[in-house]
KEMARLUM-579515 format. One line per 3 residues: their letters; for each residue z, y, x of C-alpha. Coordinates in Angstrom, 3 decimals, always signed. Example, Ala and Ser with C-alpha at 12.3 -4.5 7.8 and 13.67 -1.06 7.14 Angstrom:
<rs>
AS> +7.800 -4.500 +12.300 | +7.140 -1.060 +13.670
</rs>
This chain:
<rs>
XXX> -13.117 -24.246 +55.611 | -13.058 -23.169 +51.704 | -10.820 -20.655 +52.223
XXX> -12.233 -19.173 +55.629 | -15.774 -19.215 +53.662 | -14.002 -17.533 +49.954
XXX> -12.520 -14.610 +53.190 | -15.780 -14.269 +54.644 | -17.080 -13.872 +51.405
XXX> -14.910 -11.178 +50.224 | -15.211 -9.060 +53.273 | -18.875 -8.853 +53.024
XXX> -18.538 -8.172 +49.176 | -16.160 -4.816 +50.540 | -18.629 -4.149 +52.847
XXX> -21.529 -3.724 +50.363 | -19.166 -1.761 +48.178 | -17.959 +0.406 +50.985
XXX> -21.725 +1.311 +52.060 | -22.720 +1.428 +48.331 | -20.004 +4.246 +48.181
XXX> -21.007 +5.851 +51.162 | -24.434 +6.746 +50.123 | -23.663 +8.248 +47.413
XXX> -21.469 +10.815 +49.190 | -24.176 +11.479 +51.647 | -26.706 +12.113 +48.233
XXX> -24.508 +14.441 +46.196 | -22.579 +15.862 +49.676 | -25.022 +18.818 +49.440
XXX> -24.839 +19.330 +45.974 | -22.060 +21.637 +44.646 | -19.855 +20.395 +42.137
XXX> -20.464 +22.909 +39.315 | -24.145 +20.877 +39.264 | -22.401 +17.368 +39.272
XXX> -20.811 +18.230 +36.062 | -23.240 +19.330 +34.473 | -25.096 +16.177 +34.872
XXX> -22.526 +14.312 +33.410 | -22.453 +16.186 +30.232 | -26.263 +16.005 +30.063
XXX> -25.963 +11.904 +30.329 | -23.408 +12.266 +27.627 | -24.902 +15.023 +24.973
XXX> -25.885 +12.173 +22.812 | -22.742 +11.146 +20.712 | -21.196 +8.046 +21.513
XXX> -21.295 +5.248 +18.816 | -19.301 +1.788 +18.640 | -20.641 -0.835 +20.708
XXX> -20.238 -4.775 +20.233 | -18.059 -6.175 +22.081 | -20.456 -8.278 +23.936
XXX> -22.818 -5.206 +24.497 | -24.101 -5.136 +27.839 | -23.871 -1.198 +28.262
XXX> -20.267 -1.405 +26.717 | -18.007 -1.063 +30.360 | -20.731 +2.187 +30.922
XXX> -20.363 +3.624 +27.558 | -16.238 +3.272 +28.373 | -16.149 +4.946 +31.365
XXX> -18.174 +7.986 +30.129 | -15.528 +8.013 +27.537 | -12.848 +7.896 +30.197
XXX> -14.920 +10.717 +32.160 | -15.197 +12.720 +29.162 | -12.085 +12.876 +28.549
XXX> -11.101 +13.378 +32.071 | -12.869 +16.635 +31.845 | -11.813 +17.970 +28.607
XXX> -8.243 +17.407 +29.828 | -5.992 +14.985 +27.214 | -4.809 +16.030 +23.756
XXX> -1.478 +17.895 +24.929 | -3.171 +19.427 +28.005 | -6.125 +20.985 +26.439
XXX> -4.957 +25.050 +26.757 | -7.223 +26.674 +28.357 | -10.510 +28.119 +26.109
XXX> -12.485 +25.935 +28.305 | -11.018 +22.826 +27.769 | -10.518 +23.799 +23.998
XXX> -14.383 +24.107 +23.302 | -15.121 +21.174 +25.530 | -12.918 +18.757 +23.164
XXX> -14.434 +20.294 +20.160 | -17.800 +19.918 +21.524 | -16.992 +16.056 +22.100
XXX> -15.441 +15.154 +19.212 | -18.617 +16.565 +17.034 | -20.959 +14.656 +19.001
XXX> -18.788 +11.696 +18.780 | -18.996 +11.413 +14.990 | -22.593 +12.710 +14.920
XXX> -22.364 +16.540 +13.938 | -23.709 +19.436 +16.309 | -21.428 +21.657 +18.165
XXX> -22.574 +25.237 +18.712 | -20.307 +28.430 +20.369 | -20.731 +31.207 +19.612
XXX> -22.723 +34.388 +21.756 | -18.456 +35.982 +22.427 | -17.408 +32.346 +23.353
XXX> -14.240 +32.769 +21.210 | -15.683 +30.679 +18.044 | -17.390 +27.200 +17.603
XXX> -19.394 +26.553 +14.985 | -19.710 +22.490 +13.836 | -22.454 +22.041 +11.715
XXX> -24.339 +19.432 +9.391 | -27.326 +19.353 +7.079 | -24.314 +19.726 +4.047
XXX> -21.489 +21.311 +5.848 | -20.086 +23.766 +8.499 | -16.559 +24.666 +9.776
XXX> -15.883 +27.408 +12.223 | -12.965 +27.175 +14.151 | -12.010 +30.609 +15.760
XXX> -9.847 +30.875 +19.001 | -8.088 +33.353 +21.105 | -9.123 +33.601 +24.777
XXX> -6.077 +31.589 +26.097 | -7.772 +28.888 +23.550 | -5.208 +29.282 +20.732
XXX> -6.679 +28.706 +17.557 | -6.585 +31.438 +14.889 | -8.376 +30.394 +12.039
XXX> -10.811 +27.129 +10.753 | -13.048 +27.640 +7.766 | -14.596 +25.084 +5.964
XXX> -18.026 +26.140 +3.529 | -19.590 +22.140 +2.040 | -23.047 +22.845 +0.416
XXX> -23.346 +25.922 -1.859 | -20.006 +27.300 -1.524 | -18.246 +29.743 -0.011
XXX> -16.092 +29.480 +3.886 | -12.713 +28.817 +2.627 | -9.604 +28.779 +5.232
XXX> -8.262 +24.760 +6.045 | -5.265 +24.846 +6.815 | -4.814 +21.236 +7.748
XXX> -6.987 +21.939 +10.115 | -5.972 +24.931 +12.005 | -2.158 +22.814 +12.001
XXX> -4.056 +19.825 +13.737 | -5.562 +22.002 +16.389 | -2.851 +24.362 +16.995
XXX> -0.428 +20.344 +17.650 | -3.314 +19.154 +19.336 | -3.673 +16.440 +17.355
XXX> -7.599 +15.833 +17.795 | -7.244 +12.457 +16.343 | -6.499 +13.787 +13.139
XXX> -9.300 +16.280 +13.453 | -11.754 +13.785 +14.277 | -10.261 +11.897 +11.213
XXX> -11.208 +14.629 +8.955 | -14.664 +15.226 +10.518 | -15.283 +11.432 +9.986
XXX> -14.334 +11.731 +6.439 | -16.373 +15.056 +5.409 | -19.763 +13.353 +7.022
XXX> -18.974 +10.625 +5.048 | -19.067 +12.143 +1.465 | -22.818 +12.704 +2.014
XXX> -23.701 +9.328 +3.624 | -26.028 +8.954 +0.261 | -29.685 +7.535 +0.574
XXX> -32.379 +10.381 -0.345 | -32.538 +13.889 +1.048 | -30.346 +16.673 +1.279
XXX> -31.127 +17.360 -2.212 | -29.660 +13.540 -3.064 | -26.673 +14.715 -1.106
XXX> -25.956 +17.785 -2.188 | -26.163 +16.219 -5.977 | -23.772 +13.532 -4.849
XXX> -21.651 +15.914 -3.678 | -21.301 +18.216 -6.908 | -20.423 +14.893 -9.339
XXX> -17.932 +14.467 -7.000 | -16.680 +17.993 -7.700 | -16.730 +17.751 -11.463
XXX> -14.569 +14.514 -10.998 | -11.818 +16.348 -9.241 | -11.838 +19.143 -12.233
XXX> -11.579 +16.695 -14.600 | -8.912 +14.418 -13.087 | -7.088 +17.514 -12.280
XXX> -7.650 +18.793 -16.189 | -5.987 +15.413 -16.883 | -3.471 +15.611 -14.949
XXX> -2.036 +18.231 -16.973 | -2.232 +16.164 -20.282 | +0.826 +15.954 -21.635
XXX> +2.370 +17.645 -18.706 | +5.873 +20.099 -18.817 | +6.466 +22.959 -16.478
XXX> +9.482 +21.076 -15.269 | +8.089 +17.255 -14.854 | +8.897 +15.959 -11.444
XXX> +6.830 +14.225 -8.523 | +8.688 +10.733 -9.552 | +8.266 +10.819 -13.423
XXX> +4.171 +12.028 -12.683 | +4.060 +9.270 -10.229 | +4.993 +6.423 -12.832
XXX> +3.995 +8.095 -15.931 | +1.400 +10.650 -15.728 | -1.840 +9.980 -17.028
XXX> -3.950 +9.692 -13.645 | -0.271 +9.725 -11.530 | +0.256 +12.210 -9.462
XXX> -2.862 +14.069 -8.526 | -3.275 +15.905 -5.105 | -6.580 +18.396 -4.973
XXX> -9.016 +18.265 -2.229 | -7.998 +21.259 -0.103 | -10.335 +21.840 +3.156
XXX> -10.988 +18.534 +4.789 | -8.213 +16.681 +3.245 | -9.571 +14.291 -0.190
XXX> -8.836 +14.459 -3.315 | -5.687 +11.260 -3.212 | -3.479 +10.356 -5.819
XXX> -0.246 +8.653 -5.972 | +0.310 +6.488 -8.938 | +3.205 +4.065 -8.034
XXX> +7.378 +4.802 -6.233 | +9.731 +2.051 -5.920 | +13.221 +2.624 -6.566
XXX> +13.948 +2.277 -3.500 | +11.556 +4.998 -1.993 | +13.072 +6.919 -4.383
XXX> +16.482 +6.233 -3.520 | +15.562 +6.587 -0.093 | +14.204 +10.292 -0.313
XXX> +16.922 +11.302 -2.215 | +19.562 +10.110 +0.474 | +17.340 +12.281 +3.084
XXX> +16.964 +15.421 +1.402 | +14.014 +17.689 +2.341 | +12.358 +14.599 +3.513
XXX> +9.097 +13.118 +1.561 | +8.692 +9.759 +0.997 | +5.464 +8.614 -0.120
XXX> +4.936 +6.067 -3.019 | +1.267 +3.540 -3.197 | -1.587 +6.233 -2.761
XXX> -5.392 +6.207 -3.703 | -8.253 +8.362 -1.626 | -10.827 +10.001 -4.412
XXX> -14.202 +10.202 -2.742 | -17.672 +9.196 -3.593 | -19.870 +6.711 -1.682
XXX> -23.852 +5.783 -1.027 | -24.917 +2.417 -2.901 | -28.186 +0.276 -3.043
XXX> -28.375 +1.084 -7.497 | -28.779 +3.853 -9.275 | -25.496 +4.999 -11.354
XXX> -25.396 +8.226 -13.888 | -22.975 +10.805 -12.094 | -22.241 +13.998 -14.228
XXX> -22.833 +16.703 -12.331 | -20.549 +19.494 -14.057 | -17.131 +18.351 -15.540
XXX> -17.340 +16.628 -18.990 | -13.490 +16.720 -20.359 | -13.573 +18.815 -23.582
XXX> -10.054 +19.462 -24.084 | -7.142 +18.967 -21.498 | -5.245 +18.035 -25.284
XXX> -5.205 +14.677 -25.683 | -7.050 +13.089 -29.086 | -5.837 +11.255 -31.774
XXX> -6.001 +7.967 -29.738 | -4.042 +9.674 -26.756 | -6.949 +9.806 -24.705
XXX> -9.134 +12.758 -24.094 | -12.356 +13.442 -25.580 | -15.579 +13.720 -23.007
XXX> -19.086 +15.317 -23.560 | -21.591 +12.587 -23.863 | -23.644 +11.935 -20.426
XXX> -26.974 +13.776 -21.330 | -29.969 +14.451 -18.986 | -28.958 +18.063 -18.623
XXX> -25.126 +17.665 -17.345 | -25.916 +13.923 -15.169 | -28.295 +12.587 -12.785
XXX> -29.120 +8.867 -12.051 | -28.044 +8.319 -8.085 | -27.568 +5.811 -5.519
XXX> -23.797 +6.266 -5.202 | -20.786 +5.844 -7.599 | -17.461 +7.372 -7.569
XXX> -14.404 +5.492 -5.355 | -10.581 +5.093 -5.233 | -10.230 +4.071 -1.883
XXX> -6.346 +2.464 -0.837 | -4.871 +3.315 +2.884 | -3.871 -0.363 +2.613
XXX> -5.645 -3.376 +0.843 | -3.706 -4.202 -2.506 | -3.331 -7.751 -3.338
XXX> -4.468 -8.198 -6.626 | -4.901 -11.154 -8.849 | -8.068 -12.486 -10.372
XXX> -7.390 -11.434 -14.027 | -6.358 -7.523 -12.754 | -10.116 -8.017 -11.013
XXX> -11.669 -8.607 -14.225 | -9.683 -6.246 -16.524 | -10.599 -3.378 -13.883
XXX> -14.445 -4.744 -13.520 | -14.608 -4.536 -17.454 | -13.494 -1.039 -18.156
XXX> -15.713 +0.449 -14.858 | -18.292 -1.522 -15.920 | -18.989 -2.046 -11.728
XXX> -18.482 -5.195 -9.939 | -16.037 -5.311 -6.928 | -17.793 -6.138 -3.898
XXX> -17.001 -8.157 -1.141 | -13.601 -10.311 -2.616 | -12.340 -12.745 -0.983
XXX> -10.515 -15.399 -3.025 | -7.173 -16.891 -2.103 | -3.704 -18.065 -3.807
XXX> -2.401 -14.340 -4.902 | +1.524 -14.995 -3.579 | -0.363 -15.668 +0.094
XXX> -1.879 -12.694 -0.254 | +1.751 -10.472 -1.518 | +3.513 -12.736 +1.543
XXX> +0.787 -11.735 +3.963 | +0.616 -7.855 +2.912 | +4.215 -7.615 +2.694
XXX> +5.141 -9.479 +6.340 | +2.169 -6.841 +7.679 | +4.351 -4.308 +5.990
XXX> +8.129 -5.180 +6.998 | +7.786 -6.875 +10.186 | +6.927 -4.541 +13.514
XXX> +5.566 -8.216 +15.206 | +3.108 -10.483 +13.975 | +4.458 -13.679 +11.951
XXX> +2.559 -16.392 +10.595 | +1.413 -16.125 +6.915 | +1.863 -19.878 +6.966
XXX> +6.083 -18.755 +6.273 | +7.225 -20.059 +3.027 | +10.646 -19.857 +3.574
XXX> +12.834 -16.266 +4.215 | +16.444 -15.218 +4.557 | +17.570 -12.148 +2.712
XXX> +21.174 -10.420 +3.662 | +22.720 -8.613 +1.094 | +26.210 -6.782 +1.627
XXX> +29.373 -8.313 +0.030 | +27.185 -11.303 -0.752 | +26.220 -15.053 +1.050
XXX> +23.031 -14.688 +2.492 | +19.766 -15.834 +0.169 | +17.290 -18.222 +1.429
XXX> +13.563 -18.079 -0.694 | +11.156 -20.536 -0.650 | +8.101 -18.447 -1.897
XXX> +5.802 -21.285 -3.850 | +2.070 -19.667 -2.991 | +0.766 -21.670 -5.996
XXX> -2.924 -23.100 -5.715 | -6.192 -21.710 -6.212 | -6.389 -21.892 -9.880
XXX> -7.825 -18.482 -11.725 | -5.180 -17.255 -13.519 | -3.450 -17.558 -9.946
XXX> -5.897 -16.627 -7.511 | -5.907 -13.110 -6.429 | -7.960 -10.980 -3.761
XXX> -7.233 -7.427 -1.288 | -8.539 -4.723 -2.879 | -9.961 -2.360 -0.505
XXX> -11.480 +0.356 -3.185 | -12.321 +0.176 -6.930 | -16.271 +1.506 -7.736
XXX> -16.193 +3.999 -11.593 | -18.850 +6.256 -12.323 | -16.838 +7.930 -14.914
XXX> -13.542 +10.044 -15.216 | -12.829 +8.240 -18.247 | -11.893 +5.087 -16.595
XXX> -9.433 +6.525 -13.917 | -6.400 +6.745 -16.255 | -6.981 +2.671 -17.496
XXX> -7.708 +1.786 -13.748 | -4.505 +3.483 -12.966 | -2.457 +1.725 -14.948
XXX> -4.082 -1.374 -14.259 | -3.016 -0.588 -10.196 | +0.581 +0.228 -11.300
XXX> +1.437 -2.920 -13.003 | -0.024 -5.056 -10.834 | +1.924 -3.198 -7.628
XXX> +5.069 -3.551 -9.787 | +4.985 -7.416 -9.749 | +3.774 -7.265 -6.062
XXX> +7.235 -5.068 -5.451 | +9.123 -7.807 -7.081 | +7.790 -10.604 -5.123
XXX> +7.779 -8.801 -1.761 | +11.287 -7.968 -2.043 | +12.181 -11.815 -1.447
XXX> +10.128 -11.359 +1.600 | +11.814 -10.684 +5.137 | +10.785 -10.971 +8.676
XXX> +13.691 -13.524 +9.029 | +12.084 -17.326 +8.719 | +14.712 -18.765 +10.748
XXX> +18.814 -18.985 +10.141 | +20.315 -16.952 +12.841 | +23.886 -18.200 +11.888
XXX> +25.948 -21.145 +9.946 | +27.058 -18.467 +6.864 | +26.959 -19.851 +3.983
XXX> +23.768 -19.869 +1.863 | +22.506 -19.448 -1.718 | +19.348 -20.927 -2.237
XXX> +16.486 -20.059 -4.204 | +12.610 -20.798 -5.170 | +10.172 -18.139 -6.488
XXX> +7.722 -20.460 -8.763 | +4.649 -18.378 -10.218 | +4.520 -19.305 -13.607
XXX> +1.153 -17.567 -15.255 | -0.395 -14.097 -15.291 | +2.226 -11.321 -14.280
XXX> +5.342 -13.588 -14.260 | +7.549 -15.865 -12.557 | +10.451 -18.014 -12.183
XXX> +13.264 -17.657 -9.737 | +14.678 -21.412 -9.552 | +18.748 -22.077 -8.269
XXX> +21.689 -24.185 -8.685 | +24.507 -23.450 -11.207 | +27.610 -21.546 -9.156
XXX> +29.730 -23.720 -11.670 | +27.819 -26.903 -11.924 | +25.302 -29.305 -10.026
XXX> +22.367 -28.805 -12.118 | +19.682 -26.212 -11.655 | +19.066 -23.013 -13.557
XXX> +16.022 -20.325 -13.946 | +15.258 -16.976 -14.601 | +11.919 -16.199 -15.934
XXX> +10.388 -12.579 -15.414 | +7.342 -11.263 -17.315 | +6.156 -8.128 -16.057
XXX> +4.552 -6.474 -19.193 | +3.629 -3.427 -17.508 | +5.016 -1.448 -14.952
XXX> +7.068 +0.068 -17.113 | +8.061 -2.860 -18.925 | +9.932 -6.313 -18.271
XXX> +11.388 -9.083 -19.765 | +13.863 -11.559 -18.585 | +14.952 -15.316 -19.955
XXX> +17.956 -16.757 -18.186 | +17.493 -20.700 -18.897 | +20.421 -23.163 -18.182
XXX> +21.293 -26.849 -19.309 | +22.694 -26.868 -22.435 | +25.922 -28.825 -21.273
XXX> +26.453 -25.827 -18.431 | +28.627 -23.095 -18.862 | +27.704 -19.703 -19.396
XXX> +26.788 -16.891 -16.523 | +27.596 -14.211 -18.063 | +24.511 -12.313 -17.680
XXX> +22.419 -11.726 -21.184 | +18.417 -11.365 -20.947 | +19.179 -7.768 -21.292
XXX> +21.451 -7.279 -18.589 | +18.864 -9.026 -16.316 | +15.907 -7.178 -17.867
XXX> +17.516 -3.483 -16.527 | +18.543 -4.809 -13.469 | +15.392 -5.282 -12.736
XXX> +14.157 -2.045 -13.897 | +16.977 -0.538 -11.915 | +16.193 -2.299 -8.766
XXX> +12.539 -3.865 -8.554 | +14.724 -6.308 -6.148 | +14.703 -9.969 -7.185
XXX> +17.505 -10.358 -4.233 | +19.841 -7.647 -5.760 | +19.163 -8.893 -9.639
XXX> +20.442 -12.158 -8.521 | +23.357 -11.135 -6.399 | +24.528 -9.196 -9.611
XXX> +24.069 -12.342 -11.556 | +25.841 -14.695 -9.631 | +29.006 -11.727 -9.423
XXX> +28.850 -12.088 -13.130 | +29.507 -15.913 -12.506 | +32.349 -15.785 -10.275
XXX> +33.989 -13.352 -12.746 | +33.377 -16.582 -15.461 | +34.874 -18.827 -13.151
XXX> +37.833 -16.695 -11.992 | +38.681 -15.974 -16.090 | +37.842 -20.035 -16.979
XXX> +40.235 -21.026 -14.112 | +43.233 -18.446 -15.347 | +42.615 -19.583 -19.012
XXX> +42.618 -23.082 -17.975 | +46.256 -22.177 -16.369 | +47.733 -20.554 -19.135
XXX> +45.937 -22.357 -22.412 | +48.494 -24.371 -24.632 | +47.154 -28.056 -24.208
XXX> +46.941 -28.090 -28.129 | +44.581 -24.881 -28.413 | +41.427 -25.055 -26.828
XXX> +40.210 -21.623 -24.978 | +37.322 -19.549 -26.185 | +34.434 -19.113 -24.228
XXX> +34.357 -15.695 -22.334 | +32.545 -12.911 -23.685 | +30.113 -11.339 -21.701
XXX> +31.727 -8.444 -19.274 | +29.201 -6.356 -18.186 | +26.863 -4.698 -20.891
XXX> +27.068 -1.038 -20.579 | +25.316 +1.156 -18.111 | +28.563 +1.841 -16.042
XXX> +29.105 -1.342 -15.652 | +25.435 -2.460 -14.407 | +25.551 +0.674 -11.759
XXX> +29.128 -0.624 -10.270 | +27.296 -4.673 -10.637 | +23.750 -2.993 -8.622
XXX> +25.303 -0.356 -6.230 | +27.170 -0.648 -2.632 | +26.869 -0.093 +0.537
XXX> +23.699 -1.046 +2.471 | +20.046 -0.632 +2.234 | +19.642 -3.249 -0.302
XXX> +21.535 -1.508 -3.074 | +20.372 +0.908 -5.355 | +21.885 +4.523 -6.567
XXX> +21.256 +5.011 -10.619 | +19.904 +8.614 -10.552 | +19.646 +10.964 -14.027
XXX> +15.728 +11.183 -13.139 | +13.748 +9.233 -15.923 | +13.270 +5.353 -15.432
XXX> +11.578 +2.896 -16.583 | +12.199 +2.912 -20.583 | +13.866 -0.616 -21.666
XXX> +12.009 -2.505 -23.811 | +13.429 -3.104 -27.060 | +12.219 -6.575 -27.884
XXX> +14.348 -8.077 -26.161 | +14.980 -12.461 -26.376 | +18.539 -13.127 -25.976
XXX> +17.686 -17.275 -26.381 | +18.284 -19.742 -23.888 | +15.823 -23.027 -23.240
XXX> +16.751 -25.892 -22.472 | +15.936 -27.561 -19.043 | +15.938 -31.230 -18.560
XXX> +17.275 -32.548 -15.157 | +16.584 -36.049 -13.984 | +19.736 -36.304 -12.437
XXX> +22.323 -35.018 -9.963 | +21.475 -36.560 -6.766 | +23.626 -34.164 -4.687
XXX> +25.775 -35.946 -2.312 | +28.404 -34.602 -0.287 | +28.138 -33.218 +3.312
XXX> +24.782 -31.554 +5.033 | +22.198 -33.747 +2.581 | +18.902 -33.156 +1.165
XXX> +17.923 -32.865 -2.404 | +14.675 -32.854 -4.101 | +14.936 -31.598 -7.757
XXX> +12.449 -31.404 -10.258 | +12.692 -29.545 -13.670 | +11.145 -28.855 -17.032
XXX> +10.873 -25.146 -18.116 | +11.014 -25.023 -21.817 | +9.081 -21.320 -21.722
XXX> +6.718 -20.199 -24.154 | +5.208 -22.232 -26.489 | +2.574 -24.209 -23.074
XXX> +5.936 -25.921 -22.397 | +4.654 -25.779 -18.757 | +5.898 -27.444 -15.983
XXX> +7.539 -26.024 -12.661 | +8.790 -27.866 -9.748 | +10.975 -26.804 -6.698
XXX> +12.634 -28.765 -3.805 | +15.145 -27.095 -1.289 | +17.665 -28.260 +0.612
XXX> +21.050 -27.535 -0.245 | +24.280 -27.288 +1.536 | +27.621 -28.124 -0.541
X> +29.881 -25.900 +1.255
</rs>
């Protein structure tokens, strides 16, 4: 009976939709076609804005999207000049800006209280020119966006539309805006006068990336901003330079200016004095007067593609020297924060940020397993994602920048023991390892002795991004790996790879062994052998230890690196084991150790399981 009722049900439910659908043929039967259109667009001149989720008008508002863009044909089909000016027409409306063609038909004209661009076609509907005139200025030709139209790439167009309304989304009047808009004109001269601080004719993109005063700066040309790029891994760099004429892009910052609820003094013409820097390396600015600044409700912005983990003490430093708080932070252990960007980063499917533990494969080398220690939610360990960073003066873009590099640095490091494998695929064997945060910008990578049972540590300081120091610390009684804090120190210049730095290390070991066995073989059993000396010192000798086949390895260019430091501690600590519970066979150990580092004599823990092969 249920079912016969749910059948009876249904029928009548096609019924009323069948009759529903029949009057409105007999309503609009009579009325040509040209007129149905046109009362479509009229229902959808006003421009379409995000609705909740829950809206109740949200399934309409969709399907007058999907009509719209029914009619103005899709992004590769749009040909005709027809369908060209239709898509322009819907795209302004759709991020609130007017549309207007022109009397011929052959131009449109988008407009807004600060800004206009005219984008000039061909009567098939090819484009043949966009000009872009902001507020005061003159049309100037954009060609970013004549290449977007002519690919058909309205996304990107829209993008750009988006991002030109938004540099005068400032409280006030036009007048408010239009002021906004020219302090964020004499920011660009004056990062751009910076850039060229210290600069030679023949510097490349990699040594302005990591060493140029405000990195390496990109002008705003037509609706593209201002964006600079201030930090290249060595691998992006290797990476480019395998795939010549390609361009591979390092960590990159938007410049751009945003409305706020305060008041902030903008200058409104540029204040750098001299592109020459001072006595104190930095450049000398005119003071902010009344004549050259204006108190307004917005403040100057880097804004980041992608939110940058950063810890709590970066927060502060930065927060300082802008004198601007950061907005909208949202505390959590930092190394959750590096495992969660990085996993968003490397992994094309979504994996749990819960994943402490990841398997890194390495040519000519047993894979690495890394537990990842997230730490706790102490300060000095905390950390937040950094969306943008609020100045209202050039002066503080070259600290801020500095401030981002060194703080990406140690993210690279920590990333690279990051992989989208959580789970052993196969029985290889395994070398096992713990990354421990220790305190600020370093860390300690924790693992067993090749040679012996007991565990060993290398501590990493990141000093700055162009600066790091290394501390190999073993038990006294253990012997030697062969691999000096400096060695260790430019590895990890070379690399930025905490999974290569220790492959190289533990090579260095076997080559110990292998000697200590043939000395052991061929000593007299009345003279006792001298301990090995150290193999690998030279550059030559670190390239051949860091490079091979396989993505993982890294190619020593002759561009400029990352200058070794020249303090350099070649002492070893002593670490304290309870014991060596290792049995033999598939068993589990839990080890604990003290780290003798600095003068805190802090403590670190790790626990892993280990397989004695």
């Amino acid at each position: 009976m249920e079912e016969e009722d749910g059948e009876h049900q249904g029928a009548a439910k096609a019924t009323s939709t069948n009759a529903l659908m029949e009057q409105l043929r007999l309503k609009y039967q009579q009325k040509p076609w040209t007129e149905t259109q046109k009362l479509v667009h009229f229902c959808m001149d006003k421009p379409l804005q995000q609705p909740a989720s829950n809206a109740p008008d949200s399934p309409l508002l969709s399907c007058m999207e999907k009509i719209q863009r029914t009619l103005n044909g899709n992004e590769l089909s749009a040909k005709s000049l027809f369908s060209v000016m239709n898509r322009l027409e819907y795209l302004s409306k759709q991020k609130g800006l007017n549309a207007h063609v022109s009397p011929s038909g052959t131009a449109c004209y988008i407009t807004s209280n600060m800004f206009y661009i005219e984008v000039q076609l061909e009567k098939d509907g090819n484009v043949i020119d966009v000009k872009l005139a902001h507020f005061g200025e003159a049309p100037v030709v954009c060609d970013d966006l004549v290449q977007h139209l002519r690919m058909k790439n309205y996304d990107a167009f829209g993008k750009i539309l988006e991002d030109l309304s938004n540099l005068y989304q400032i409280p006030g009047n036009s007048k408010m805006q239009a002021k906004a808009y020219f302090a964020l004109r004499a920011l660009e001269r004056d990062l751009y006068a910076m850039s060229l601080v210290d600069r030679t004719q023949d510097v490349n993109r990699v040594t302005e990336v990591l060493h140029g005063k405000v990195g390496h700066l990109v002008p705003r040309t037509g609706g593209t901003l201002t964006n600079i790029e201030f930090y290249i891994s060595p691998y992006q760099v290797l990476e480019a330079e395998l795939n010549p004429g390609s361009r591979v892009c390092g960590t990159k910052t938007v410049v751009t200016v945003e409305g706020t609820d305060t008041l902030h003094k903008l200058p409104l013409s540029p204040l750098l004095v001299d592109s020459q820097a001072g006595e104190d390396g930095n450049p000398a600015f005119l003071p902010l007067t009344d004549e050259i600044s204006m108190d307004l409700p917005a403040f100057f912005v880097l804004k980041f593609y992608q939110p940058i983990p950063m810890s709590s003490s970066s927060i502060e430093e930065i927060q300082r020297l802008t004198g601007i708080q950061i907005t909208g932070l949202k505390l959590a252990p930092l190394y959750e924060l590096i495992v969660q960007s990085a996993l968003k980063e490397k992994c094309s499917e979504d994996l749990s940020t819960d994943k402490s533990c990841f398997f890194v494969s390495l040519p000519d080398c047993p894979k690495h397993c890394y537990f990842i220690n997230k730490g706790s939610e102490k300060s000095d360990l905390s950390g937040a994602l950094v969306s943008k960073i609020p100045f209202s003066h050039p002066k503080c873009v070259p600290g801020v920048i500095e401030i981002l590099r060194h703080q990406v640095a140690y993210n690279t490091l920590i990333s690279s023991c990051v992989s989208d494998k959580h789970i052993n695929e196969d029985d290889s064997e395994l070398l096992y390892f713990e990354v421990v945060p220790h305190k600020n910008t370093s860390f300690c990578v924790f693992f067993l002795h090749p040679v012996k049972e007991n565990l060993a540590c290398v501590l990493i300081d990141v000093i700055t991004s162009r600066e790091v120091q290394c501390h190999l610390h073993l038990n006294p009684q253990d012997p030697t790996l062969n691999s000096s804090d400096d060695f260790i120190a430019r590895a990890v210049k070379r690399c930025m790879s905490v999974p290569v730095v220790m492959r190289a290390i533990f090579r260095n070991a076997a080559k110990v062994k292998a000697d200590s066995e043939t000395q052991d073989m061929e000593a007299d059993a009345e003279q006792k052998p001298e301990p090995p000396h150290e193999q690998i010192t030279d550059s030559s000798s670190l390239e051949e230890s860091l490079s091979g086949a396989g993505q993982q390895d890294l190619v020593v260019t002759d561009k400029p690196s990352i200058t070794d430091s020249p303090n350099q501690n070649g002492s070893t600590a002593k670490l304290e084991t309870p014991g060596n519970n290792t049995e033999k066979g598939n068993s589990a150990v839990s080890t604990e150790t003290l780290c003798g580092v600095e003068e805190s004599n802090s403590t670190a823990s790790t626990a892993a399981v280990m397989i004695d092969k």
